[in-house]
FIZA-768259 format. One record per residue: residue in three letters; x, y negated, z negated of N, C-alpha, C in turn. Coordinates in nm, 4 decimals. Each point is the difference from the previous one (the first is absolute). Layout:
@rest ALA | n_u X | n_v Y | n_w Z | ca_u X | ca_v Y | ca_w Z | c_u X | c_v Y | c_w Z;
...
***
This chain:
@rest UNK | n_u 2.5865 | n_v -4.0985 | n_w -4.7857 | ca_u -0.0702 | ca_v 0.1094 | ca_w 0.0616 | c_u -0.0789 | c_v -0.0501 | c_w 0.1191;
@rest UNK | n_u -0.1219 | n_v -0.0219 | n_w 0.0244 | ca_u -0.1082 | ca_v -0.0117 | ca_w 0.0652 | c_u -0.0251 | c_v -0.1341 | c_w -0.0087;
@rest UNK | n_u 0.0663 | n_v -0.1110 | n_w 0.1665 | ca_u -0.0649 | ca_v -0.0895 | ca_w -0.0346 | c_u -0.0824 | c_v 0.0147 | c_w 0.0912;
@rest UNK | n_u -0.1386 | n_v -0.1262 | n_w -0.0952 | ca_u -0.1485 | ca_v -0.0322 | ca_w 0.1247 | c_u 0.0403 | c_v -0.1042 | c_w 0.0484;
@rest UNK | n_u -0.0548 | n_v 0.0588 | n_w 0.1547 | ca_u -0.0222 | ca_v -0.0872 | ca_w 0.1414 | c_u -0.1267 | c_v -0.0539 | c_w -0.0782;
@rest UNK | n_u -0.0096 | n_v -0.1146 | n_w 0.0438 | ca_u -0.1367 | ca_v -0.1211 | ca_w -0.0298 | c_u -0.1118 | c_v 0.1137 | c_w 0.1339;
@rest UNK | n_u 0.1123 | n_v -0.0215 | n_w 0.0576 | ca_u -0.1204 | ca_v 0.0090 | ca_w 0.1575 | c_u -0.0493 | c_v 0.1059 | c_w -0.0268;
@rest UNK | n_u 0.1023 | n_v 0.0572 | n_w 0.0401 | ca_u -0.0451 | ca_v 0.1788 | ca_w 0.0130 | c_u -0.0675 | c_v 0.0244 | c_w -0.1349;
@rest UNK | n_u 0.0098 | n_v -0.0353 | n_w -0.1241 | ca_u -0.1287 | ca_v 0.0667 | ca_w -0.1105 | c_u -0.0969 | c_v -0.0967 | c_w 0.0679;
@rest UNK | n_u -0.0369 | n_v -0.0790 | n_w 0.0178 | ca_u -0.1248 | ca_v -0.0864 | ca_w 0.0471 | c_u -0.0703 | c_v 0.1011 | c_w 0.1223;
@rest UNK | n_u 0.0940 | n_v -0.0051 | n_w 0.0570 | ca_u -0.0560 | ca_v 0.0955 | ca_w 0.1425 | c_u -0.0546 | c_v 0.1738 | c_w -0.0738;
@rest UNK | n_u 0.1100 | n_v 0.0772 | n_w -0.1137 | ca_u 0.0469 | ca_v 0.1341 | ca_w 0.0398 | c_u -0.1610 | c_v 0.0301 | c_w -0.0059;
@rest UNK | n_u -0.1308 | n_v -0.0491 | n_w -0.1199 | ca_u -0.1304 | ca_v 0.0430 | ca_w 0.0026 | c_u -0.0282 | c_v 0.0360 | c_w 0.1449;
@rest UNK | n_u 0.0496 | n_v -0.0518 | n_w 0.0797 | ca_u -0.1166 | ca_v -0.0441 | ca_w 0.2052 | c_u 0.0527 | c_v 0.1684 | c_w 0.0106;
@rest UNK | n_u 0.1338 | n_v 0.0007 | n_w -0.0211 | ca_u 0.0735 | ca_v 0.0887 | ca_w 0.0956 | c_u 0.0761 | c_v 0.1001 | c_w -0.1186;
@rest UNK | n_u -0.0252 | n_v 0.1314 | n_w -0.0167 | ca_u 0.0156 | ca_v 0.0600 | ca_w -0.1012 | c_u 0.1585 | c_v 0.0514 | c_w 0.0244;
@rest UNK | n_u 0.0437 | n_v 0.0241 | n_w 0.1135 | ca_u 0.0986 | ca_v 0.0723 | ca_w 0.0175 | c_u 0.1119 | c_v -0.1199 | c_w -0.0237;
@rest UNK | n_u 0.0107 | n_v -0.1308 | n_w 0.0115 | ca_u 0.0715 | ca_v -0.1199 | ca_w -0.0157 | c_u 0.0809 | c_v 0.0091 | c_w -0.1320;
@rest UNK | n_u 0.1245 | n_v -0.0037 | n_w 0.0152 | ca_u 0.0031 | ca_v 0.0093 | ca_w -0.1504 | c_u 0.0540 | c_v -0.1177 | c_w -0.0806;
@rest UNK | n_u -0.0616 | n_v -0.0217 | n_w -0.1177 | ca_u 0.0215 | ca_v -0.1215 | ca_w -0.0634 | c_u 0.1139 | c_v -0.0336 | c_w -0.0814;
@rest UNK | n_u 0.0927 | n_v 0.0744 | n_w 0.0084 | ca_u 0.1088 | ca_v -0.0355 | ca_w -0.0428 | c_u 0.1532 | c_v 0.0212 | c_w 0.0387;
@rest UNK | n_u 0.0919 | n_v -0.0553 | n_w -0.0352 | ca_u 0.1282 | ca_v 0.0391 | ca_w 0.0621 | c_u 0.0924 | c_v 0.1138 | c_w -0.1252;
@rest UNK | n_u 0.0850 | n_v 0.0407 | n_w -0.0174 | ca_u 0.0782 | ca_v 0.0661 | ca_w -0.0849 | c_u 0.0508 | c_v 0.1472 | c_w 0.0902;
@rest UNK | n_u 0.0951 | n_v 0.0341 | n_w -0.0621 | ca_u 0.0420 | ca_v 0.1384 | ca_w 0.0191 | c_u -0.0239 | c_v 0.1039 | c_w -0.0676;
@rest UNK | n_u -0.0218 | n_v 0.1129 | n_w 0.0413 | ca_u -0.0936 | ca_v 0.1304 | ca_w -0.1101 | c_u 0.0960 | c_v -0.0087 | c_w -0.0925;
@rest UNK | n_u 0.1715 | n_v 0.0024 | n_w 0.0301 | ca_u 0.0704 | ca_v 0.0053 | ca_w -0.1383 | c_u -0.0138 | c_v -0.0983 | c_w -0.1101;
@rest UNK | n_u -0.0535 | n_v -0.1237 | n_w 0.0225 | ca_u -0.0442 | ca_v -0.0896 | ca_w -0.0955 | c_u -0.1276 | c_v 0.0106 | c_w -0.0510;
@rest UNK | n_u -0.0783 | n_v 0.0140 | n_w 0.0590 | ca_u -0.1182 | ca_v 0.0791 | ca_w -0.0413 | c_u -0.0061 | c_v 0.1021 | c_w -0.1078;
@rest UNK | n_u 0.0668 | n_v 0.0803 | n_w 0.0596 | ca_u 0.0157 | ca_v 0.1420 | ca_w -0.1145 | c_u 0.0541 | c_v -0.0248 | c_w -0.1075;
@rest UNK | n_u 0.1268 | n_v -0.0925 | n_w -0.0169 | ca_u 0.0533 | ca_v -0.0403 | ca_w -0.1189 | c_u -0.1048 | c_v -0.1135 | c_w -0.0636;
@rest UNK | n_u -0.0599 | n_v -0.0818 | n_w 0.0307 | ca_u -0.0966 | ca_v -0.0890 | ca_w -0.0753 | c_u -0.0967 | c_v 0.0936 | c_w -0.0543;
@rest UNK | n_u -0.0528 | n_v 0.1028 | n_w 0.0821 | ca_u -0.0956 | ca_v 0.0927 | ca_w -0.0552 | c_u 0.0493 | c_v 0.0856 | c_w -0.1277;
@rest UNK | n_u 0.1166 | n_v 0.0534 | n_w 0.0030 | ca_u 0.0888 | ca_v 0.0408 | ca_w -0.1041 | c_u -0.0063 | c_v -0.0857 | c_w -0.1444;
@rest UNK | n_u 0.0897 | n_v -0.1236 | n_w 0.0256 | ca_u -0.0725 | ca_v -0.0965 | ca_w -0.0962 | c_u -0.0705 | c_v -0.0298 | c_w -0.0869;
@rest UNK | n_u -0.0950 | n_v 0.0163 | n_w 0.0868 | ca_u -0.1575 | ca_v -0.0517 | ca_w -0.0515 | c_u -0.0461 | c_v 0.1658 | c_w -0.0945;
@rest UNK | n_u 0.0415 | n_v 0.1098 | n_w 0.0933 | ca_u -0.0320 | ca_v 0.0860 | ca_w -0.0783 | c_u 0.0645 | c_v 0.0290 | c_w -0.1571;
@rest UNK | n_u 0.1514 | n_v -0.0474 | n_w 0.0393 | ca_u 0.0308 | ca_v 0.0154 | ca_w -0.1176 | c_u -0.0524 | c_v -0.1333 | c_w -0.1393;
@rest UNK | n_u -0.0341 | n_v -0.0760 | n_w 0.0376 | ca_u -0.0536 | ca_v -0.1395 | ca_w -0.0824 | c_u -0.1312 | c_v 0.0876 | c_w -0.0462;
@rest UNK | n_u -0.0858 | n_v 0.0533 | n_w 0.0875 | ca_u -0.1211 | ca_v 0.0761 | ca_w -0.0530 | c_u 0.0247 | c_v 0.0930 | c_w -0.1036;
@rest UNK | n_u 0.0746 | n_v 0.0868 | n_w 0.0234 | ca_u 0.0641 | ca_v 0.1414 | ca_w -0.0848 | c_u -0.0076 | c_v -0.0986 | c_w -0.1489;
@rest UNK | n_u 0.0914 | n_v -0.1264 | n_w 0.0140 | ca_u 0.0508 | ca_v -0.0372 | ca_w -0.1346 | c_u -0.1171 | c_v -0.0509 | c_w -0.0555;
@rest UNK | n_u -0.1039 | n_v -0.0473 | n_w 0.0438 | ca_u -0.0684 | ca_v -0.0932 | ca_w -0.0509 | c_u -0.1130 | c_v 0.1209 | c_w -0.0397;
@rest UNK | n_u -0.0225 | n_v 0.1026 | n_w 0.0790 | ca_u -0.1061 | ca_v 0.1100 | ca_w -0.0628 | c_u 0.1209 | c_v 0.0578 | c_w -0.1548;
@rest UNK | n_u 0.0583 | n_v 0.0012 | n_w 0.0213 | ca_u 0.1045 | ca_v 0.0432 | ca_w -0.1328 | c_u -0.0276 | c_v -0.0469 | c_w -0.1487;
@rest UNK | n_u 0.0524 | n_v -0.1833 | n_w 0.0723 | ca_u -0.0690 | ca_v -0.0423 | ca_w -0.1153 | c_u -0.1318 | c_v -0.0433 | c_w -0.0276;
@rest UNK | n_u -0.0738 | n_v 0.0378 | n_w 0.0604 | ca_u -0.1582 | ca_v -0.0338 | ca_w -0.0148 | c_u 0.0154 | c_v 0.1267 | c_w -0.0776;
@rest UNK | n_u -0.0032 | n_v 0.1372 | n_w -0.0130 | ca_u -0.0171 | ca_v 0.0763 | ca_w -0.0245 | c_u 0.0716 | c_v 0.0027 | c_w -0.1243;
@rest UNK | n_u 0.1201 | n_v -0.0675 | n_w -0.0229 | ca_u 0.0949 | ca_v -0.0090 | ca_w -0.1544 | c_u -0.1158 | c_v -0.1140 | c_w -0.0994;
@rest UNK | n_u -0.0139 | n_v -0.0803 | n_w 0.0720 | ca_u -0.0892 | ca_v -0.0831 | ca_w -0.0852 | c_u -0.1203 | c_v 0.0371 | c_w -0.0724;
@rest UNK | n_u -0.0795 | n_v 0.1245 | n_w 0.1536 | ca_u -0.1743 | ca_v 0.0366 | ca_w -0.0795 | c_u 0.0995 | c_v 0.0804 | c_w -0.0655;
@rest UNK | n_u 0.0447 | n_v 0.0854 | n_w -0.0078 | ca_u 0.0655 | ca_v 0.1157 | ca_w -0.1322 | c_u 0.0273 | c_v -0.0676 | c_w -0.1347;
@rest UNK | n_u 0.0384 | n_v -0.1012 | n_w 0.0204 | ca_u 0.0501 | ca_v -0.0873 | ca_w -0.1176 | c_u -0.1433 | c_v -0.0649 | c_w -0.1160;
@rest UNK | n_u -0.0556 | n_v -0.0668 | n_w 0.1090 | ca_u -0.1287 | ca_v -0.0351 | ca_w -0.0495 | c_u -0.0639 | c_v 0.0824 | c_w -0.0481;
@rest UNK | n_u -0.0424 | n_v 0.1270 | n_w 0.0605 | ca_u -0.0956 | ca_v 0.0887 | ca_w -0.0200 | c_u 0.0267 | c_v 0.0907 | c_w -0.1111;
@rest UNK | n_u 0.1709 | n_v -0.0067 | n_w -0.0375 | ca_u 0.0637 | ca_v 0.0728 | ca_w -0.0948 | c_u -0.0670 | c_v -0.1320 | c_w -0.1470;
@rest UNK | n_u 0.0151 | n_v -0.1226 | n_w 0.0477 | ca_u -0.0188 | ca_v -0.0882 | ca_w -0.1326 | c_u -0.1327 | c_v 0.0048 | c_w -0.0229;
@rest UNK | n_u -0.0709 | n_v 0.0638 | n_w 0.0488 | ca_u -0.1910 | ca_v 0.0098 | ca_w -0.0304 | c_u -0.0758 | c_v -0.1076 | c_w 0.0695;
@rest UNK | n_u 0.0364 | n_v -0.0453 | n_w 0.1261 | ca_u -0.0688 | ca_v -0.0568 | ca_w 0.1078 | c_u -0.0716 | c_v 0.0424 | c_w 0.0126;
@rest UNK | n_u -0.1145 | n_v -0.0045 | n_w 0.0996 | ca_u -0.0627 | ca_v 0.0610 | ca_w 0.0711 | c_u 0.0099 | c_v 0.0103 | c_w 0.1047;
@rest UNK | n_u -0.0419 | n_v 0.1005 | n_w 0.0665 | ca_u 0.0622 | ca_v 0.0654 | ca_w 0.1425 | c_u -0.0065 | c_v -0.1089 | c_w 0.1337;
@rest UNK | n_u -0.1184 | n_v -0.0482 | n_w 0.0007 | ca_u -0.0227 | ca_v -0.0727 | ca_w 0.0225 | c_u 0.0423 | c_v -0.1425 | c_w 0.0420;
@rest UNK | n_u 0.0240 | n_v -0.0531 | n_w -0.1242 | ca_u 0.0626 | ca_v -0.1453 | ca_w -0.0427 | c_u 0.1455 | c_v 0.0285 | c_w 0.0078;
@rest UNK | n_u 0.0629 | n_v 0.1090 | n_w -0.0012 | ca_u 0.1303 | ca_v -0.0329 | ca_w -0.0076 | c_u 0.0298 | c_v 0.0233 | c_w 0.1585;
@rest UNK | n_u -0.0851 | n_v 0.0810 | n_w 0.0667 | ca_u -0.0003 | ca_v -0.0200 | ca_w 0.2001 | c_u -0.0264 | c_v -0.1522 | c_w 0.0350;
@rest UNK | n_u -0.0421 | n_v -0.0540 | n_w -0.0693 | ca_u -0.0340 | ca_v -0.1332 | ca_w 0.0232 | c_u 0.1373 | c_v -0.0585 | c_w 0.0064;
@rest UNK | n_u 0.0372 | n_v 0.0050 | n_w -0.1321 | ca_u 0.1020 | ca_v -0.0849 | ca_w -0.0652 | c_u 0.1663 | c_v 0.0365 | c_w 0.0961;
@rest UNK | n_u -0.0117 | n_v 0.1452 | n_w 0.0269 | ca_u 0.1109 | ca_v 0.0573 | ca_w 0.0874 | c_u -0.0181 | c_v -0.0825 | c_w 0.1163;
@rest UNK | n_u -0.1011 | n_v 0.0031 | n_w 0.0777 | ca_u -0.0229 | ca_v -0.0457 | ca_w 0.1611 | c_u 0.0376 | c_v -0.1564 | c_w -0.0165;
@rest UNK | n_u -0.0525 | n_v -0.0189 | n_w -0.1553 | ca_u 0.0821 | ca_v -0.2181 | ca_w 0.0566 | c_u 0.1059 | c_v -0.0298 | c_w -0.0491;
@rest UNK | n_u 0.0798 | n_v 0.0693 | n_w -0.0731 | ca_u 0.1238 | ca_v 0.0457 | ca_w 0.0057 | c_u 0.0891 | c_v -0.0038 | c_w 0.0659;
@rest UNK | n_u -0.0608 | n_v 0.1351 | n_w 0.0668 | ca_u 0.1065 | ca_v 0.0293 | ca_w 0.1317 | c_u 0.0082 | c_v -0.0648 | c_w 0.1498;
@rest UNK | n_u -0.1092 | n_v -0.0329 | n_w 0.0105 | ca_u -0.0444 | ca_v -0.0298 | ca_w 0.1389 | c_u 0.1324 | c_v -0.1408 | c_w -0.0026;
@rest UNK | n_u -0.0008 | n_v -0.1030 | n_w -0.0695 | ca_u 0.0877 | ca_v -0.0790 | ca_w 0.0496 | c_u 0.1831 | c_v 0.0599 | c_w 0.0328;
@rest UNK | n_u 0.0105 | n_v 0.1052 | n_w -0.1028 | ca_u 0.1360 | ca_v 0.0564 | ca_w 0.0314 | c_u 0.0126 | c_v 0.0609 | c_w 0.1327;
@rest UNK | n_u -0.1341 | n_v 0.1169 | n_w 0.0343 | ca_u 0.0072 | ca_v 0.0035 | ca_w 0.1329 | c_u 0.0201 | c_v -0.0887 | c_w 0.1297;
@rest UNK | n_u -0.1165 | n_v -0.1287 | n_w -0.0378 | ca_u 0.0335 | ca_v -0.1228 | ca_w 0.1180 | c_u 0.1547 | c_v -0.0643 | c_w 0.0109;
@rest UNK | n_u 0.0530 | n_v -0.0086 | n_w -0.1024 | ca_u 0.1289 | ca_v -0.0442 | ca_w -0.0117 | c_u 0.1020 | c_v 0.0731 | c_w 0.0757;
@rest UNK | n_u 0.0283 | n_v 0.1228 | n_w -0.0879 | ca_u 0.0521 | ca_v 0.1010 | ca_w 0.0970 | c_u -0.0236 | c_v -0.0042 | c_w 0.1784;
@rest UNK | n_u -0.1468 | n_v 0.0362 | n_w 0.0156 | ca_u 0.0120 | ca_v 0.0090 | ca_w 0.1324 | c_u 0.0509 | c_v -0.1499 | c_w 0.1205;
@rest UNK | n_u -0.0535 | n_v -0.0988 | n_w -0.0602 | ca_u 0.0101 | ca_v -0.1375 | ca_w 0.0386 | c_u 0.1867 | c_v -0.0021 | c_w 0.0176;
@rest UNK | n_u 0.0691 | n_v 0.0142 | n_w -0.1478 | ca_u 0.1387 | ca_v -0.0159 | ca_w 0.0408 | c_u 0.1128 | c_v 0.1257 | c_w 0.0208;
@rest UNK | n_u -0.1216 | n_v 0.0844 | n_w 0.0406 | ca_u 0.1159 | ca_v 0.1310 | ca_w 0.0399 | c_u -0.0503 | c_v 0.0884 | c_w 0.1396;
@rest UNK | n_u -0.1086 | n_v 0.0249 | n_w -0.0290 | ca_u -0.0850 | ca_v 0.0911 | ca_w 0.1019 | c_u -0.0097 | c_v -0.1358 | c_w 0.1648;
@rest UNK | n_u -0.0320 | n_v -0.1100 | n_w -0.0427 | ca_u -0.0710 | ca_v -0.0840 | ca_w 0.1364 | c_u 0.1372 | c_v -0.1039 | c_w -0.0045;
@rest UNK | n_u 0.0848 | n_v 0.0117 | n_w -0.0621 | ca_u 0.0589 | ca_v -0.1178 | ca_w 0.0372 | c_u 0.0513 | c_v -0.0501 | c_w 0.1109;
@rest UNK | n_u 0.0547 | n_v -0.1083 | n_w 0.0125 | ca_u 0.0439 | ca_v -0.0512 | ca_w 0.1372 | c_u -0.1308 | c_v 0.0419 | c_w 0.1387;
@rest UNK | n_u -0.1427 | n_v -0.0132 | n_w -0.0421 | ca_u -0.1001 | ca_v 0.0177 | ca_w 0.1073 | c_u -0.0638 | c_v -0.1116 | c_w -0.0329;
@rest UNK | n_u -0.0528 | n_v -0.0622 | n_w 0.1486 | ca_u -0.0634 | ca_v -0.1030 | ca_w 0.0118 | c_u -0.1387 | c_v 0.0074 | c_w -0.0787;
@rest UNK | n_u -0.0748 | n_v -0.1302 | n_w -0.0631 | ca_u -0.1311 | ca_v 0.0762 | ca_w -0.0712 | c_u -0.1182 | c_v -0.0678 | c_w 0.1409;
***
């Protein structure tokens, strides 16, 4: 998608209109796609998990806990090898 110029992000703060990256809107839009869809899944199962918990007599609470550290690495994964791949870090 979007690679960064060293320069130009160093500079783009001076000069707002500069823009700091290279890509094409059609790559853009599809990485954004992506990512949206990696989100969709990961609110899914965050949301399959508190149901689950909260069904076993969790607390509402503790099982939002327990969902968010859960999921959060499936999300990073996902997005890391599907949503951003092949982009410079």
């Amino acid at each position: 998608m979007c690679q960064l110029n060293p320069t130009l992000l160093a500079w783009s703060w001076r000069k707002p209109g500069l823009p700091a990256c290279r890509g094409s809107p059609a790559g853009v839009a599809a990485q954004g796609a992506r990512f949206f869809v990696v989100s969709l899944a990961s609110l899914g199962a965050n949301l399959l998990v508190l149901h689950v918990l909260v069904t076993l007599g969790t607390g509402k609470l503790l099982a939002q806990a327990v969902a968010i550290v859960l999921v959060t690495p499936l999300n990073f994964v996902g997005n890391k090898l599907w949503s951003f791949r092949g982009t410079a870090a």
